[in-house]
N, CA, C and O atoms as CSV, one atom per row, in Angstrom:
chain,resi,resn,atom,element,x,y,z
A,1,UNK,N,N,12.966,-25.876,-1.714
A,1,UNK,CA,C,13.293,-24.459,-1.696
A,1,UNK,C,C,14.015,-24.147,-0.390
A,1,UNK,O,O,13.559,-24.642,0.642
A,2,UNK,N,N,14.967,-23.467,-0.343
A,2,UNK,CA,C,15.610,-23.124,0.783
A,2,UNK,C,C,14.974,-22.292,1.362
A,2,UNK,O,O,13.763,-22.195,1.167
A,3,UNK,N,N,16.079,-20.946,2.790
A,3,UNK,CA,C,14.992,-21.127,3.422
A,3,UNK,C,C,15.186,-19.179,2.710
A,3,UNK,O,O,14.361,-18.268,2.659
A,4,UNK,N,N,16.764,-19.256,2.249
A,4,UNK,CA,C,16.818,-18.021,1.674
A,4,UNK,C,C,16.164,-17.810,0.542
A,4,UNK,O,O,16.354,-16.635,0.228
A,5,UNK,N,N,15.136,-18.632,-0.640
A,5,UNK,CA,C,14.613,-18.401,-1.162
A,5,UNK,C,C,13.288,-18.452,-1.290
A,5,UNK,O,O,12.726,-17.890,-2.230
A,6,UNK,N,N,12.445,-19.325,-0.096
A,6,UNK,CA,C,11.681,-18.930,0.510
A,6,UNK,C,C,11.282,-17.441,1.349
A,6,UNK,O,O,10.155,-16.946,1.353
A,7,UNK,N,N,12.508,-16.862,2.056
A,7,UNK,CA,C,12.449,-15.613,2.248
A,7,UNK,C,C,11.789,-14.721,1.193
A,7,UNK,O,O,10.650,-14.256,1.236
A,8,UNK,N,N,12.644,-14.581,0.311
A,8,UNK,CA,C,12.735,-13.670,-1.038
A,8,UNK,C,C,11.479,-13.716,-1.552
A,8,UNK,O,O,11.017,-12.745,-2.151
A,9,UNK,N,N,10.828,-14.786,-1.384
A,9,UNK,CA,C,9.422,-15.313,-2.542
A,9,UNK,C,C,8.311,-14.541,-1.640
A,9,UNK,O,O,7.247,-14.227,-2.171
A,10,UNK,N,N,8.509,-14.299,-0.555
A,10,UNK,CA,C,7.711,-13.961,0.371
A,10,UNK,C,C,7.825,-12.801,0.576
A,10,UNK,O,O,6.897,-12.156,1.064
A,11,UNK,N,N,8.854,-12.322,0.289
A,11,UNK,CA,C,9.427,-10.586,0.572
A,11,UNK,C,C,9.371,-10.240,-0.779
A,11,UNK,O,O,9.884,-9.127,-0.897
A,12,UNK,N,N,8.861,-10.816,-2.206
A,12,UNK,CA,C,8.597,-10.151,-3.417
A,12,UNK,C,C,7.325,-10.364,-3.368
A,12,UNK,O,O,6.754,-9.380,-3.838
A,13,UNK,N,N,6.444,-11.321,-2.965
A,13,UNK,CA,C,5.172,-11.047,-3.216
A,13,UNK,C,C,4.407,-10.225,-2.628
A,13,UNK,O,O,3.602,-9.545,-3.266
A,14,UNK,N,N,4.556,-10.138,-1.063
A,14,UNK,CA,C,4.640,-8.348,0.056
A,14,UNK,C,C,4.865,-7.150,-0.713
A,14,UNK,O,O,4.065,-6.258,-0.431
A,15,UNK,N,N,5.830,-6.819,-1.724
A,15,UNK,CA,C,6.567,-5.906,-2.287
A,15,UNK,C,C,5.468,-5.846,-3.602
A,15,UNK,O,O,5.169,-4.685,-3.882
A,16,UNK,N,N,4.881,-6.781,-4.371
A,16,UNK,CA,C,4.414,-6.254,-5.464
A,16,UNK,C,C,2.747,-6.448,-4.918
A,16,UNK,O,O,1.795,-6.355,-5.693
A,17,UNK,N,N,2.660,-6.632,-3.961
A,17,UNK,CA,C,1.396,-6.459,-2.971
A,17,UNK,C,C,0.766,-5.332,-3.064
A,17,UNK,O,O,-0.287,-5.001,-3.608
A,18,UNK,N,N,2.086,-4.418,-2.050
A,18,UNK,CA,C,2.064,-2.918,-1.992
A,18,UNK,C,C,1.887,-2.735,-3.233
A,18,UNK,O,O,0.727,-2.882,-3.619
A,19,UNK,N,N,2.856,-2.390,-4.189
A,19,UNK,CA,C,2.680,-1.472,-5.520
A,19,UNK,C,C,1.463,-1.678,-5.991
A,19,UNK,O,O,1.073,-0.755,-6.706
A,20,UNK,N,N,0.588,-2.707,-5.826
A,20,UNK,CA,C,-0.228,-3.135,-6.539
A,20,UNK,C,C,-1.640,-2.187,-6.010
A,20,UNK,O,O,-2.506,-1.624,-6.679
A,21,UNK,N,N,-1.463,-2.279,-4.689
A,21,UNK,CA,C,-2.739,-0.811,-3.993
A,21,UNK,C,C,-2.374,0.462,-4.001
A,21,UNK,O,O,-3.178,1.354,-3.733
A,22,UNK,N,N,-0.644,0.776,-4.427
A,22,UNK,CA,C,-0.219,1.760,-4.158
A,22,UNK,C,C,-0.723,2.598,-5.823
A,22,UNK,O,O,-1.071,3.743,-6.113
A,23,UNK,N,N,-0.483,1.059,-6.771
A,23,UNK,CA,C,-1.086,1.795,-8.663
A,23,UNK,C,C,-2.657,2.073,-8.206
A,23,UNK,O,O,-3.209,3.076,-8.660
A,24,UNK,N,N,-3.296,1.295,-7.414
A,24,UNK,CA,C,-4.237,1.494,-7.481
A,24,UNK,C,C,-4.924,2.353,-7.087
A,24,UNK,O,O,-5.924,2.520,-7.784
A,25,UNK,N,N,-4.807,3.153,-6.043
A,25,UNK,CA,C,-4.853,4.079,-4.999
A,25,UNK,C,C,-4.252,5.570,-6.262
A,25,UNK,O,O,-5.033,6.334,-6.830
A,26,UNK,N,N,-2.944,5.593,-6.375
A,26,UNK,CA,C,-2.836,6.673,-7.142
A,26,UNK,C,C,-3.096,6.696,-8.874
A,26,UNK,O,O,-3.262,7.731,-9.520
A,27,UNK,N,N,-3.085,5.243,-9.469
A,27,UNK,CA,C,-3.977,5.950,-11.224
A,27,UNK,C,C,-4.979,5.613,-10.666
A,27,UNK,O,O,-5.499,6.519,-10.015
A,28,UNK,N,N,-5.617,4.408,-10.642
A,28,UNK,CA,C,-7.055,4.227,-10.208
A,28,UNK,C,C,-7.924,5.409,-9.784
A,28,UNK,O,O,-8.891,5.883,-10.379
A,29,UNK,N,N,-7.299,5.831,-8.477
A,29,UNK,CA,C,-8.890,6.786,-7.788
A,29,UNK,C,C,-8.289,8.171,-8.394
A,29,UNK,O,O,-9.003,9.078,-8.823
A,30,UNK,N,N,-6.378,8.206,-8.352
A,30,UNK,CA,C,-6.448,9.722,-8.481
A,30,UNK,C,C,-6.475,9.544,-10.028
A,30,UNK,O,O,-7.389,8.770,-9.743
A,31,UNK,N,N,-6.418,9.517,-10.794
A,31,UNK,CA,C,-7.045,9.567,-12.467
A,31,UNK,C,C,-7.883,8.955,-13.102
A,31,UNK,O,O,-8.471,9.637,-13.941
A,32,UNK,N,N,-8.328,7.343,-12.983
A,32,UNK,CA,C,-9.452,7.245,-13.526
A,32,UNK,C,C,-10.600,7.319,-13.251
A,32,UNK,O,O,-11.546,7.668,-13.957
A,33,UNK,N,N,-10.554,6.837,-11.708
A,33,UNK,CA,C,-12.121,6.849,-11.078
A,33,UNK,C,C,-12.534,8.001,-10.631
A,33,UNK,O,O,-13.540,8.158,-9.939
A,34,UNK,N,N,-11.521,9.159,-11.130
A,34,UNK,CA,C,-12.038,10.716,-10.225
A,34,UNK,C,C,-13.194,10.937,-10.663
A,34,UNK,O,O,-13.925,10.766,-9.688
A,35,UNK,N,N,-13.988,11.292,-11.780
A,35,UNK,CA,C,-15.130,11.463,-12.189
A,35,UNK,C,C,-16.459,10.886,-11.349
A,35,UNK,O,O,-17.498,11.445,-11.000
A,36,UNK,N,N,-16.009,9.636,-11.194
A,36,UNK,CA,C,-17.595,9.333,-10.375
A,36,UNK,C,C,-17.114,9.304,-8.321
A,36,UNK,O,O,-17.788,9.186,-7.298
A,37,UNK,N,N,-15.736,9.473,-8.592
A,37,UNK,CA,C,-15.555,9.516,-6.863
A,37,UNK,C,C,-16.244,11.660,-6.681
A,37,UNK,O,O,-16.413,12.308,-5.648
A,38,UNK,N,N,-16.407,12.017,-7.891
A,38,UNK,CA,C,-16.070,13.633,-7.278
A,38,UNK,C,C,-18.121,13.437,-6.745
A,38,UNK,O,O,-18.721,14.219,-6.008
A,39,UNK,N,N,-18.725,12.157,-7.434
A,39,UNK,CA,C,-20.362,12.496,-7.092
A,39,UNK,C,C,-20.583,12.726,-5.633
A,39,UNK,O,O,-21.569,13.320,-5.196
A,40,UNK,N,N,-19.401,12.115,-4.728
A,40,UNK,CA,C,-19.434,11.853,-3.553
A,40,UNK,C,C,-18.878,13.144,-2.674
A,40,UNK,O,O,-17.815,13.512,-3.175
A,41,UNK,N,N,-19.224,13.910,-1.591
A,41,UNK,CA,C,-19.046,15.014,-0.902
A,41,UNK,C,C,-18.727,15.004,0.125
A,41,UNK,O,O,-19.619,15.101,0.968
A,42,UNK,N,N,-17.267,14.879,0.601
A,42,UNK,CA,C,-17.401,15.298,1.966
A,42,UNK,C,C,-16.371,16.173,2.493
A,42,UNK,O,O,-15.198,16.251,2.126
A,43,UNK,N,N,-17.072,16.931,3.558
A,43,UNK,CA,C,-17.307,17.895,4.090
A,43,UNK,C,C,-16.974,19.257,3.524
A,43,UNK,O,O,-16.315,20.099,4.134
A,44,UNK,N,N,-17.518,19.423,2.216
A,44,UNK,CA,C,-17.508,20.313,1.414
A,44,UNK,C,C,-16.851,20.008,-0.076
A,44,UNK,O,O,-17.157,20.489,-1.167
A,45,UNK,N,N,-15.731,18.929,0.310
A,45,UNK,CA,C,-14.964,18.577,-0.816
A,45,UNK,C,C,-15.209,17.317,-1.838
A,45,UNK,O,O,-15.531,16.208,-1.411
A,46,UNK,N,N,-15.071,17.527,-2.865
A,46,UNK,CA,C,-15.261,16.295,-3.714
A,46,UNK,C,C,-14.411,14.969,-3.959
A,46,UNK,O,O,-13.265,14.854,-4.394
A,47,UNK,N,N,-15.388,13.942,-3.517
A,47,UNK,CA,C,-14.426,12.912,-2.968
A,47,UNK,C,C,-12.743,12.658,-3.479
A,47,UNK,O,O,-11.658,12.518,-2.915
A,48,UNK,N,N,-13.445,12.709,-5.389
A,48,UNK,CA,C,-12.104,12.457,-6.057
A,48,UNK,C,C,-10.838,13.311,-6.113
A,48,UNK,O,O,-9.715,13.074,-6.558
A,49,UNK,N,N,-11.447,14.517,-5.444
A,49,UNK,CA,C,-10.577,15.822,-5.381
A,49,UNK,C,C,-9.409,15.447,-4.245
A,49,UNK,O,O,-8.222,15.183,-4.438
A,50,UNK,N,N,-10.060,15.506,-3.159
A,50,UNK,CA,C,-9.692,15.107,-1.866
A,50,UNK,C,C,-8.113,13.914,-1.794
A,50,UNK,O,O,-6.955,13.925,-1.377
A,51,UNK,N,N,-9.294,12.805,-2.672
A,51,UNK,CA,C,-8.591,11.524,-2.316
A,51,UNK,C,C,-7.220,11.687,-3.306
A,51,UNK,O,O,-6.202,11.040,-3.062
A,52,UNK,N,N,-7.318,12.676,-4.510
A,52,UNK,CA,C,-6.033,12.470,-5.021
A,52,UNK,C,C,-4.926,13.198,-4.242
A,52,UNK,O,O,-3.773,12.769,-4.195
A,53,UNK,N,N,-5.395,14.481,-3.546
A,53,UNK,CA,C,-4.517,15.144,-2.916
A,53,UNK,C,C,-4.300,14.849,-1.584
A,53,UNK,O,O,-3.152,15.077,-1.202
A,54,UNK,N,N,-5.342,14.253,-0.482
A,54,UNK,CA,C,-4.911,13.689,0.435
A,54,UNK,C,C,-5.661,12.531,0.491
A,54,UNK,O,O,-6.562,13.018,1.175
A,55,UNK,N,N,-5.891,11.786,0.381
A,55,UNK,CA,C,-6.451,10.728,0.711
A,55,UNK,C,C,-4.826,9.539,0.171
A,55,UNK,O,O,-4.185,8.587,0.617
A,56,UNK,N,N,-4.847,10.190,-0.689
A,56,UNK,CA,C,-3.646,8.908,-1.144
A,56,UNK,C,C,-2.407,8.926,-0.394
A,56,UNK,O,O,-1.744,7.921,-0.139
A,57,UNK,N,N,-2.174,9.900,-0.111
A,57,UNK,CA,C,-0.859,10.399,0.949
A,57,UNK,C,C,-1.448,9.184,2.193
A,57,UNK,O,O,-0.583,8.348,2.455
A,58,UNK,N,N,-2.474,9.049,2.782
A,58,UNK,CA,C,-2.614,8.894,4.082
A,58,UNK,C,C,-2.700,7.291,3.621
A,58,UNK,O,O,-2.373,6.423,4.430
A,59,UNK,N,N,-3.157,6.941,2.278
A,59,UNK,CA,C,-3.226,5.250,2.461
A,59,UNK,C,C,-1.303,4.969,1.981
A,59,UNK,O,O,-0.942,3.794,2.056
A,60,UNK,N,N,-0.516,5.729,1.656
A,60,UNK,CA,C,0.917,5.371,1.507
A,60,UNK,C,C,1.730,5.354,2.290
A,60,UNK,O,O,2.697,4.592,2.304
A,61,UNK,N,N,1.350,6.571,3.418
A,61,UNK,CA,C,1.982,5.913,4.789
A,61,UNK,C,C,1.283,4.897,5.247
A,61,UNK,O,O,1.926,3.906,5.594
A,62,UNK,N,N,0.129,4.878,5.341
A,62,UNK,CA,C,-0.261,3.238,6.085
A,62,UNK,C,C,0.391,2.312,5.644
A,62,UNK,O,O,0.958,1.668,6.527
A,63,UNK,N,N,0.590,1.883,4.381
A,63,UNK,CA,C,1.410,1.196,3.688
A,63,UNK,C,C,2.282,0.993,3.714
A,63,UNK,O,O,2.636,-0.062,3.186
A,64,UNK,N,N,3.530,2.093,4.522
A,64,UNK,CA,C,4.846,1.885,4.566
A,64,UNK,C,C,4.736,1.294,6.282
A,64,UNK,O,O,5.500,0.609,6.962
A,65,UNK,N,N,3.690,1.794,6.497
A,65,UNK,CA,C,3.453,0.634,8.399
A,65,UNK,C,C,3.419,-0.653,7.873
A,65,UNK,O,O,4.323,-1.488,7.880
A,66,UNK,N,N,2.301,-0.736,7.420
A,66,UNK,CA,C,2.073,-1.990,6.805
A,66,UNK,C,C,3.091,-2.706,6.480
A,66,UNK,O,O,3.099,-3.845,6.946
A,67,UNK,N,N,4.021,-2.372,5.777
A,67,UNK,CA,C,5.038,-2.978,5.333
A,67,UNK,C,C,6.088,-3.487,6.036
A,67,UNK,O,O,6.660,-4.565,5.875
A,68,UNK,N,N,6.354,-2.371,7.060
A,68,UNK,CA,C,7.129,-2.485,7.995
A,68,UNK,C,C,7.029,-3.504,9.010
A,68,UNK,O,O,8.033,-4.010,9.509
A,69,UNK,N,N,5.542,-3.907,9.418
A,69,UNK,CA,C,4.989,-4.694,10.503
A,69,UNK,C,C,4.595,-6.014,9.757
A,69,UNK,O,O,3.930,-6.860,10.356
A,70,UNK,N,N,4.916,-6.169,8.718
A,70,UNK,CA,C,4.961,-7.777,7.848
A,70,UNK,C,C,6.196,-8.123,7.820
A,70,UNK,O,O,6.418,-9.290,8.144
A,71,UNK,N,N,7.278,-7.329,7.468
A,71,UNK,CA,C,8.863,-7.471,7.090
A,71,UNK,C,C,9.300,-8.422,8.363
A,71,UNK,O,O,9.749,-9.568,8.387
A,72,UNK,N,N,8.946,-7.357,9.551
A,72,UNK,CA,C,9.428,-7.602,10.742
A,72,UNK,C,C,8.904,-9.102,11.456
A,72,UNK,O,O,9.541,-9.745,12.289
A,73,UNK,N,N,7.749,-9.405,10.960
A,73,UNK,CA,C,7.037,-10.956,11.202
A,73,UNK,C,C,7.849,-11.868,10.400
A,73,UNK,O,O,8.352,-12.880,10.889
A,74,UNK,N,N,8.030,-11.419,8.784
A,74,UNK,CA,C,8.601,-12.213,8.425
A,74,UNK,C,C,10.498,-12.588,8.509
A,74,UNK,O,O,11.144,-13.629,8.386
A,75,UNK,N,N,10.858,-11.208,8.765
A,75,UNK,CA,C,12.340,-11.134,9.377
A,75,UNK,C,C,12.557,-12.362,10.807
A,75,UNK,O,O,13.579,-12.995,11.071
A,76,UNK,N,N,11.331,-12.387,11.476
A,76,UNK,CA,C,11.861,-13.707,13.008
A,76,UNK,C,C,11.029,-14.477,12.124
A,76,UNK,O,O,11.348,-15.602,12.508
A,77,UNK,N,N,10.129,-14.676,11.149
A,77,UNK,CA,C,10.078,-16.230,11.026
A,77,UNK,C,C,10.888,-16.713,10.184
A,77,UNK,O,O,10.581,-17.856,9.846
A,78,UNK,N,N,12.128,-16.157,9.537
A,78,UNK,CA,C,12.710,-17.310,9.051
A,78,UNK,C,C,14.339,-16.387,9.580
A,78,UNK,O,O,15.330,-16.288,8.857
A,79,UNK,N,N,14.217,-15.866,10.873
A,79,UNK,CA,C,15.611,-15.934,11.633
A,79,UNK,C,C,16.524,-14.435,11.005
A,79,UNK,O,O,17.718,-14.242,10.776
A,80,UNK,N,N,15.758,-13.895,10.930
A,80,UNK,CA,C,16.827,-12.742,10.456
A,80,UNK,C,C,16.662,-11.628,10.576
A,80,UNK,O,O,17.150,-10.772,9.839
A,81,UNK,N,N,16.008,-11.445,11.441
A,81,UNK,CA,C,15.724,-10.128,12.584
A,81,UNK,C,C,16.734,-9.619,13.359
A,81,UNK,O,O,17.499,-10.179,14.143
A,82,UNK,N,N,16.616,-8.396,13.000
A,82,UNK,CA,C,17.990,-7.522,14.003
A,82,UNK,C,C,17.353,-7.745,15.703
A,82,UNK,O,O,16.215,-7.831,16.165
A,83,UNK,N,N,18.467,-7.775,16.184
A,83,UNK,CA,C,18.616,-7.517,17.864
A,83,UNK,C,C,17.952,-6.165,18.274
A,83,UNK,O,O,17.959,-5.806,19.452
């Protein structure tokens, strides 16, 4: 395998990484699991309530860090990192 398709294999499996917590995070908690996340309370609000309206926002930017700070590891290990 070269080293440009080694790149790619590594920068699609990162990529369906993300989507994969990102489905999970928004159908998962915000539509299916809302029912038993709402048993949970905090600080007045019901978990599943919360987490669909903010909770998921805050794990999708982490995610786009996340993403950003793997790219960039993997951008100098195989040489193709901007200056």
């Amino acid at each position: 395998m070269s080293d440009a398709s080694a790149y790619w294999a590594e920068n699609k499996r990162l990529i369906v990484g993300c989507l994969i917590v990102w489905f999970i995070v928004s159908y998962g908690f915000g539509i299916l699991l809302v029912d038993q996340m709402n048993k949970i309370s905090i600080a007045g609000y019901d978990l599943g309530f919360w987490f669909a309206q903010q909770g998921s926002m805050y794990i999708f930017v982490a995610l786009i860090f996340f993403y950003v700070v793997k790219m960039n590891k993997l951008d100098r290990k195989y040489n193709v990192h901007e200056e």
